[in-house]
Each structure stands twice: as C-alpha cells, then as structure tokens.
C-alpha positions as CSV (number, residue, x, y, z in Angstrom):
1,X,-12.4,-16.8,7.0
2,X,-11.4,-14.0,9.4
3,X,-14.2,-10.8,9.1
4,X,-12.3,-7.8,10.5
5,X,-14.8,-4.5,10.9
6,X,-13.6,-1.2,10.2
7,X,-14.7,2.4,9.6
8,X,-14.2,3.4,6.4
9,X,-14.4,0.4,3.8
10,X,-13.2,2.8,0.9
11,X,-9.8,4.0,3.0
12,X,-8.8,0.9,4.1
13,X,-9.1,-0.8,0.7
14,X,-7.1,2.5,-0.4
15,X,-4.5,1.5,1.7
16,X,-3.9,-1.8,0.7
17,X,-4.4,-1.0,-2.6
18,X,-1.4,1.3,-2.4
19,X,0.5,-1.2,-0.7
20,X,0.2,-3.7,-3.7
21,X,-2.9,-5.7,-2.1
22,X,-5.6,-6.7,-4.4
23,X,-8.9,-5.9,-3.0
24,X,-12.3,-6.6,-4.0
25,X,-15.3,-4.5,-3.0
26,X,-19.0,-5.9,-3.0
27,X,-20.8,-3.6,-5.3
28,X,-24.4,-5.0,-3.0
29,X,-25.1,-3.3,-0.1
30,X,-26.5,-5.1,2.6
31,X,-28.6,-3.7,5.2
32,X,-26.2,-4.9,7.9
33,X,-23.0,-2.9,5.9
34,X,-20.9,-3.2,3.0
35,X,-17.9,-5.7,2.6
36,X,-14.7,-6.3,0.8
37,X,-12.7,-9.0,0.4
38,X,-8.4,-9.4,0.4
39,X,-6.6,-12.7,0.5
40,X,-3.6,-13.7,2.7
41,X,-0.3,-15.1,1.5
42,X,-1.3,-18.3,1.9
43,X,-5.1,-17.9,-0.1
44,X,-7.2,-17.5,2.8
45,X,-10.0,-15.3,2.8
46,X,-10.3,-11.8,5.2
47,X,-13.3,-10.1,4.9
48,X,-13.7,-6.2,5.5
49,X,-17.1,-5.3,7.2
50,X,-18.0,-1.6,7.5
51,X,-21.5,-2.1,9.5
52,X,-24.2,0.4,8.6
C-alpha cells in the first residue's frame, strides 16, 4: 500500500468523491492524524494521511 500525506483529508476526499472515486474515511482518530482509504484500478490500497 502507497500512504500519500495531505492537508486537508475532508477536501481531498471531496475531490475524488466528485470525480466518481469511492472513498472511505476512518471515523478513529489517531493521535498521529486521521486517514482515509481509495483503491486503484487494479484493487490496491492508497492510503490518505492528514498528520495532526
């Protein structure tokens, strides 16, 4: 699994949501961030990390 870190974990997952992309937010926060999770075409895993 690729982790990419970004920002603003709600506007990115706004984006891709828009765009048709199925994304799944953890609803546990972590004290290291929050994270989401998309898949690629192919079923692999990306991870979204917005550190705290």
């Amino acid at each position: 699994m690729i982790n990419f870190g970004v920002s603003d974990l709600d506007a990115m997952a706004a984006q891709l949501r828009s765009a048709g992309i199925e994304v799944v937010i953890d609803s546990e926060p972590y004290p290291n961030g929050r994270f989401a999770r998309v898949y690629d075409p192919e079923g692999n895993a990306v991870e979204l990390w917005e550190p705290q």
